[in-house]
Phi, psi and omega in degrees: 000327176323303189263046199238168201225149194228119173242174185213135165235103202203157175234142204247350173351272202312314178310305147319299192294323180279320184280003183281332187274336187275330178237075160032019171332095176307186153347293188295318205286339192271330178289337187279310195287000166303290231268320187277317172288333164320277170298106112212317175282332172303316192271347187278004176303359199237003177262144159273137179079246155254045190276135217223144180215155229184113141325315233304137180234118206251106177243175163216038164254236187260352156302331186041255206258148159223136161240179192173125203234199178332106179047015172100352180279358161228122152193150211229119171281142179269311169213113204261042170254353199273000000 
């Protein structure tokens, strides 16, 4: 294993598309938490067992807070009119 390469690939459209409809996202707010649920399902391709793996991206701009919890199947905006 010392020498070994790992790649993860996915397309997330649809995963996106739903969380902009289920919690009312503008534009901005829906690329960023894509992009955050995104990288939160890349990584979580790799835990085993009962392992959780959980995001946050902590600002003070207008965007403020994003999480994105377990393979991208949570994510959650402090304010999704921007």
């Amino acid at each position: 294993m010392a020498n070994s390469i790992s790649v993860v690939a996915g397309i997330t459209t649809e995963l996106v598309r739903e969380t902009q409809r289920r919690h009312l996202l503008s534009p901005t707010a829906s690329a960023a938490l894509g992009r955050l649920i995104t990288g939160a399902a890349l990584l979580a391709a790799n835990l085993k067992g009962g392992e959780r793996l959980s995001l946050q991206i902590a600002g003070d701009g207008q965007l403020a807070n994003c999480c994105g919890h377990d393979a991208g199947h949570e994510g959650l905006r402090d304010n999704t009119h921007i």
